[in-house]
Structures are given as structure tokens and as C-alpha cells.
C-alpha positions, 0 to 999 in steps of 0.5 A: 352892394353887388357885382355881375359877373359873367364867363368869358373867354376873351378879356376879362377882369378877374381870373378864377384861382382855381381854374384859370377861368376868366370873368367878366366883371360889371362894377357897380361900386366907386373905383376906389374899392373896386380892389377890395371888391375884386378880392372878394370876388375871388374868394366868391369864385374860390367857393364856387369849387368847395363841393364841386371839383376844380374845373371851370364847369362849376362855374355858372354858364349865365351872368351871376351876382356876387352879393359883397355887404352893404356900401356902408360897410365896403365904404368903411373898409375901403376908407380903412385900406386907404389910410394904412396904404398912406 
């Protein structure tokens, strides 16, 4: 499982941490793990800035993926959050 994620300096989906920078995000999962997806993406954004510093330049200028694992997996997880939430 993946997501494309792309700077943007309009509206955006989710919000670097670190920097403030705002991305773009291109979905590719079903909507009821896209709150999992998104703090994984978040984490991925983090460790964009480990060896690099904290501003927005470390951050790519093209589209990138953000590879989760696979949908078997992220199903399961998901389906987990799903029944302690109830």
C-alpha cells in the first residue's frame, strides 16, 4: 500500500510537524484507514528532517510515495482501531 504526496502551497491534507509545510495527499487506500494512513504519513514527513534540518527544503520538490505495508496488514490494523473505538 502507498500514498503520493505532493507540496502545496494552497489547501492541503496533511501538515508537516516539523515544518509547517502543507502536502497534497493522493489516496489510494479505502477511506476507513485513511486516518491510520495519514499518521503514517506524518511520521514519514517527520523522518524527512532526522538528518537534514527543519525547514521545508528537505522535503521533496516533485510528487513522492510514502510506501505504508501491505493492505493486508493496514486492513487488519484498521479493523483492530475500528473495534476498540466501539
Amino acid at each position: 500500500m502507498r500514498v503520493i504526496c505532493k507540496k502545496s502551497m494552497m489547501g492541503n491534507d496533511v501538515r508537516c510537524q516539523v515544518c509547517g509545510q502543507g502536502f497534497v495527499v493522493f489516496w489510494q487506500g479505502r477511506v476507513q484507514v485513511r486516518q491510520l494512513e495519514r499518521k503514517l504519513v506524518l511520521q514519514h514527513l517527520r523522518m524527512q528532517h532526522e538528518h537534514a534540518g527543519n525547514g521545508a527544503e528537505v522535503h521533496p520538490a516533485v510528487a513522492f510515495d510514502v510506501l505504508l505495508w501491505d493492505g493486508a496488514a493496514l486492513g487488519e490494523t484498521a479493523a483492530q482501531q475500528q473495534s476498540s473505538t466501539a
